[in-house]
N, C-alpha and C positions, 0 to 999 in steps of 0.2 A: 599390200599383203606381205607379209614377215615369210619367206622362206629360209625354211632348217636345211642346211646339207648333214649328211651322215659320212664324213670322212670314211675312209679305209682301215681306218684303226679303231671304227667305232664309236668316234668322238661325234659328239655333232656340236655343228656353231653354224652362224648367221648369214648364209648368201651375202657375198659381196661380190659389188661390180666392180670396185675400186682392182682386187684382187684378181677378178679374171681378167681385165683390162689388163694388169700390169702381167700373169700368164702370155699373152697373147705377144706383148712386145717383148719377152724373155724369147719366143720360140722365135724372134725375128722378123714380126710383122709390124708393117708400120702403124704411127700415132693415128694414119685414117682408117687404118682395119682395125687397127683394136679396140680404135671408140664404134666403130661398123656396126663389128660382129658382137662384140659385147654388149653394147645396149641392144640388138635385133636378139641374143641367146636369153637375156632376160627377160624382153619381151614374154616370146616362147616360155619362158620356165613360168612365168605370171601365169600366163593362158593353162597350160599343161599340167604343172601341178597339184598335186591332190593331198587332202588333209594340212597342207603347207608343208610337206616334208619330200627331199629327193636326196639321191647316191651323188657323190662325186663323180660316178664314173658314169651316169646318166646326164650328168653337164657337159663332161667331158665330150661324150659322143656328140650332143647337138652342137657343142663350140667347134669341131672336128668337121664336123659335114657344112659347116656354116664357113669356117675358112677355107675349105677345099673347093667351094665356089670362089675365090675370092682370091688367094694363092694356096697352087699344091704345097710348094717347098715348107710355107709354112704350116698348113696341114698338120705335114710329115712330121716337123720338129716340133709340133705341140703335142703328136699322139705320143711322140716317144721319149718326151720329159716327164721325169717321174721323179718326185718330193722328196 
């Protein structure tokens, strides 16, 4: 299933994994959490999803709670990177 994200600016474009994997290893997590969590935050967003469309900032939170099991520090620096 094709998931739309709706950016912050109102733009919307095409879920990617590629993209939030490489998020993940920007805020300092390793190559094993970022392939981890990003494919388990997909998962999730498949299941949860509705009409195929979600916020940025509702990926955001589930990638967020998904690395703070996983590492806080990185957690931390993924909540508070911002585009």
């Amino acid at each position: 299933m094709k998931i739309l994200v709706e950016k912050k600016t109102g733009k919307t474009e095409r879920f990617s994994l590629y993209k939030l994997y490489q998020s993940i290893l920007r805020a300092g997590g390793s190559t094993t959490i970022a392939q981890h969590v990003a494919g388990r935050a997909a998962h999730i967003l498949h299941d949860s999803v509705k009409n195929g469309k979600t916020t940025a900032n509702e990926i955001k939170a589930k990638v967020a709670a998904l690395l703070k099991k996983a590492n806080a520090k990185v957690a931390e620096s993924y909540q508070k990177f911002k585009k």
